[in-house]
C-alpha positions as semicolon CSV with decimal commas, in nm:
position;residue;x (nm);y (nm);z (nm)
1;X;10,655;3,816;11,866
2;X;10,509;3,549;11,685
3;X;10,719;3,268;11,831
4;X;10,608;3,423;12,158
5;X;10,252;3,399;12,111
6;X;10,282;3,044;11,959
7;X;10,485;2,931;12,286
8;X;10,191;3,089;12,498
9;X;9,927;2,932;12,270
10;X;10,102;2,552;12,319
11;X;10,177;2,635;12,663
12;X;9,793;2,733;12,760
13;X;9,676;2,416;12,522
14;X;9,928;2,177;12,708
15;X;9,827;2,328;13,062
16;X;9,446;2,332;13,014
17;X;9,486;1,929;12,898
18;X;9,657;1,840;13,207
19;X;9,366;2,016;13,398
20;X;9,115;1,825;13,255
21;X;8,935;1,596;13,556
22;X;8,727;1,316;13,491
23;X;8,374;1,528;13,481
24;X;8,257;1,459;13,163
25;X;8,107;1,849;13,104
26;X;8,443;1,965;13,238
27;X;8,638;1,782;12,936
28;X;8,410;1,916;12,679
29;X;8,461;2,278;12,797
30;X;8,824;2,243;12,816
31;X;8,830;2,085;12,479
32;X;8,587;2,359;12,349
33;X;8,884;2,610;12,519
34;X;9,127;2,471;12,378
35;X;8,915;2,475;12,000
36;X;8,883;2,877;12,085
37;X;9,288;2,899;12,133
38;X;9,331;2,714;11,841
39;X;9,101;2,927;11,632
40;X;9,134;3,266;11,778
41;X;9,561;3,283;11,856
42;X;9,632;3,014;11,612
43;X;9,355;3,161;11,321
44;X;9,556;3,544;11,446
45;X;9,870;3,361;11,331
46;X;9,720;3,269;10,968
47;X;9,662;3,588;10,884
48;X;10,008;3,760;10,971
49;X;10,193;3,432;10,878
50;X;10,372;3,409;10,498
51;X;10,481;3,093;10,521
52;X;10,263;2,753;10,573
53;X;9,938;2,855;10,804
54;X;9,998;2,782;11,177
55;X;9,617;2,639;11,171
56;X;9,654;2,390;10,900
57;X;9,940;2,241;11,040
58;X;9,794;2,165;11,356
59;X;9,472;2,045;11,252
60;X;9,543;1,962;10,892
61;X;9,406;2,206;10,602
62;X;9,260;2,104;10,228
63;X;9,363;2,267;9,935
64;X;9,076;2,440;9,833
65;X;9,060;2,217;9,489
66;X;9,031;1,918;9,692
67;X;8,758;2,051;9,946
68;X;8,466;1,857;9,777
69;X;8,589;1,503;9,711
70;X;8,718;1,554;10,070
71;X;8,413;1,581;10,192
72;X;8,185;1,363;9,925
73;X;8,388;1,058;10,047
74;X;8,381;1,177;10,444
75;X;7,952;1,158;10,430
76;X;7,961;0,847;10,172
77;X;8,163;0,657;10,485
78;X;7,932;0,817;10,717
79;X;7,673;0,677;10,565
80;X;7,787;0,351;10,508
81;X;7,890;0,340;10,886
82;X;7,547;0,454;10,960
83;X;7,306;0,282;10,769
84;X;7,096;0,087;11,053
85;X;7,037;0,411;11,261
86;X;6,913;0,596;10,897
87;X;6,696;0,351;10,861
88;X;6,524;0,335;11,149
89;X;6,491;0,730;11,147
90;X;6,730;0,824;11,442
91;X;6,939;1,089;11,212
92;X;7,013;1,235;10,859
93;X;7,312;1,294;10,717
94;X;7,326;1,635;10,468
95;X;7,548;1,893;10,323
96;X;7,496;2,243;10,403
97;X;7,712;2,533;10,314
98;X;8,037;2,576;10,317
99;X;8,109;2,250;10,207
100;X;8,033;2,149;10,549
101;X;7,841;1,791;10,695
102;X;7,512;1,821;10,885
103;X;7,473;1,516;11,110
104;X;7,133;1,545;11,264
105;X;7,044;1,288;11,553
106;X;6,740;1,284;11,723
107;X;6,744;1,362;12,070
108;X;6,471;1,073;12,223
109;X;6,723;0,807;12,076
110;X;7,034;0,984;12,272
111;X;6,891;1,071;12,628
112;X;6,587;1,011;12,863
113;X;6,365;1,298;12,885
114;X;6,522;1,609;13,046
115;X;6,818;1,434;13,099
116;X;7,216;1,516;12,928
117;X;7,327;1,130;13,021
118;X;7,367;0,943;12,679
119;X;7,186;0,629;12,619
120;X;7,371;0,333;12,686
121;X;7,211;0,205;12,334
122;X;7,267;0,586;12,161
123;X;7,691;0,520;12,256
124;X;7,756;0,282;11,984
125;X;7,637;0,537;11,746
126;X;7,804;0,825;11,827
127;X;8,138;0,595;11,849
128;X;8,094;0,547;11,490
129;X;8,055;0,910;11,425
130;X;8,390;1,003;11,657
131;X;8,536;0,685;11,436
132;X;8,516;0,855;11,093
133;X;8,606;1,171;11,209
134;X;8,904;1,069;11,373
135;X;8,996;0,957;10,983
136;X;8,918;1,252;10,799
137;X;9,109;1,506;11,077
138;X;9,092;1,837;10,828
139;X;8,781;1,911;10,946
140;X;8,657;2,107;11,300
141;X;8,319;1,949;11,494
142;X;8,075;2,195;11,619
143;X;7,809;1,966;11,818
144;X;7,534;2,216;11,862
145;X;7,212;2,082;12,055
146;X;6,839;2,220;12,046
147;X;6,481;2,162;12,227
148;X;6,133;2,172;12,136
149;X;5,963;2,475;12,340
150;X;5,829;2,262;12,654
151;X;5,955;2,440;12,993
152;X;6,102;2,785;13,010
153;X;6,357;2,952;12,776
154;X;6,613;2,896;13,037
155;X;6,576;2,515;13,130
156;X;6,564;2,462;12,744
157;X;6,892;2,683;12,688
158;X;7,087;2,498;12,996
159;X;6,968;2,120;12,863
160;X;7,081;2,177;12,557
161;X;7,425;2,304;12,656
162;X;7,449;2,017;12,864
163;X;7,351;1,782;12,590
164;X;7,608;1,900;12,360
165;X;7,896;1,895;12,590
166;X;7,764;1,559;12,688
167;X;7,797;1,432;12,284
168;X;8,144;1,622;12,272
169;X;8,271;1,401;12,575
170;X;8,213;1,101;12,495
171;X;8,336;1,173;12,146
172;X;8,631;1,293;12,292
173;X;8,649;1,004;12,509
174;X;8,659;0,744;12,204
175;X;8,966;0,904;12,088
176;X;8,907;1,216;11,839
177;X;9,086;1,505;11,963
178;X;8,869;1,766;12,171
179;X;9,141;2,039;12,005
180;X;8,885;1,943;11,706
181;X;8,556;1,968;11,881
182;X;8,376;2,292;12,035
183;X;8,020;2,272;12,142
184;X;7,736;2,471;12,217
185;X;7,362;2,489;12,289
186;X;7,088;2,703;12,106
187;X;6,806;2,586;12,322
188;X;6,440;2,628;12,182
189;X;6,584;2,926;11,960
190;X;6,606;2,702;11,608
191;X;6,309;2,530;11,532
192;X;6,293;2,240;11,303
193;X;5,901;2,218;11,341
194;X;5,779;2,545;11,420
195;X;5,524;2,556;11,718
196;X;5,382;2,777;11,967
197;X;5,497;2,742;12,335
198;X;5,484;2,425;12,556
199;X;5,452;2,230;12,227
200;X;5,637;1,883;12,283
201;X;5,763;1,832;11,904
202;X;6,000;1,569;11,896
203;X;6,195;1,689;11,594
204;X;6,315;1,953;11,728
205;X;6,461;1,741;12,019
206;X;6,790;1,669;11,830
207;X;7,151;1,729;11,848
208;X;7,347;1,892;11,545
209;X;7,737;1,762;11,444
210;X;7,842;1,996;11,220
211;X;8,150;1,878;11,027
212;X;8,330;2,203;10,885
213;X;8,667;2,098;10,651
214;X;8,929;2,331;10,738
215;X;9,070;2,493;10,402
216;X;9,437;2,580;10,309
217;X;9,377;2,996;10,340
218;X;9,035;3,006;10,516
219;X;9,126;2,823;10,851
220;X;8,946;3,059;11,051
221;X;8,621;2,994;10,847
222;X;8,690;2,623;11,000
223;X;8,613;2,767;11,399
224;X;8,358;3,000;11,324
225;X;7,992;2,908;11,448
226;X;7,747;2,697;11,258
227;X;7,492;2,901;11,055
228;X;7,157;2,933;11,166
229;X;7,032;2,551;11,178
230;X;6,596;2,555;11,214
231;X;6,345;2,568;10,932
């Protein structure tokens, strides 16, 4: 049985790859499927499995000694690689729980207002990002975006879907695996700044990368969603 269901798992991963067209929101979600299958068959197989975790060997896993240097050197490259745009203010680099990397990027330096296109000048950045992560590959990537509270609950919850998938793509598209990368939107519901309604507070215009290391035991812990992420 568990052969079985690791033949079905490759077979659904390799199908739902060969599906993917060249619509940019259409490779994130299949890349975000294909992180679910990974983390919901594959993370079924950890748990049953006695021998090496079915996870960590196809995303890579950290021996749970090892977790912090892992990461300490991951977000010291980071920052190296992204000095300039710290400088200027366009995003912060932090540690939140879990052992896990908070890359916060503000959203008027990645797209035009109520639009999910990335910037021409925002690509470079995010290349960088995809660039380090593609080195340290024991980790998952949750790209999570948010709004301020201008417009209606359900504009805000639809551009920030389509703002994360948007980061995921083109991510994906500079060469780190989308079996690494899920995505999703939490629209105007985690505040950095909080305001009333119709309250056009750019710091809350941002997109989350959420860098979780996946951990020799606790692979499922890798796939699971990003804590709460406002004020």
């Amino acid at each position: 049985m568990k052969a079985f269901r690791v033949a079905v798992c490759a077979a659904v991963i390799g199908g739902l790859s060969a599906c993917a067209t060249d619509d940019p929101n259409q490779r994130a979600k299949t890349g975000a499927v294909i992180g679910a299958i990974a983390g919901g068959v594959l993370g079924n197989q950890v748990s049953h499995a006695k021998g090496a975790p079915i996870v960590g060997a196809v995303v890579g896993a950290i021996a749970g000694g090892a977790v912090g240097n892992y990461m300490d050197k991951q977000k010291a490259e980071l920052n190296q690689q992204l000095a300039a745009e710290a400088a200027r203010n366009e995003l912060q680099i932090t540690q939140i729980a879990g052992d896990a990397l908070k890359i916060g990027i503000a959203s008027d330096v990645s797209f035009d207002v109520d639009s999910a296109q990335i910037r021409p000048e925002a690509m470079n950045t995010y290349a960088k990002i995809a660039n380090v992560l593609k080195t340290y590959d024991k980790t998952v990537i949750h790209v999570v975006g948010h709004t301020d509270t201008t417009g209606s609950d359900a504009h805000n919850q639809s551009l920030s879907e389509r703002r994360a998938a948007s980061v995921a793509s083109y991510m994906s598209s500079q060469g780190l695996p989308g079996t690494r990368i899920r995505q999703e939107g939490r629209g105007e519901r985690e505040l950095l700044v909080r305001t009333g309604d119709g309250v056009a507070e750019s710091r809350n215009r941002r997109v989350d990368i959420i860098i979780k290391p996946v951990i020799e035991g606790q692979e499922q812990q890798a796939w699971a969603p990003p804590p709460y992420l406002g004020s």
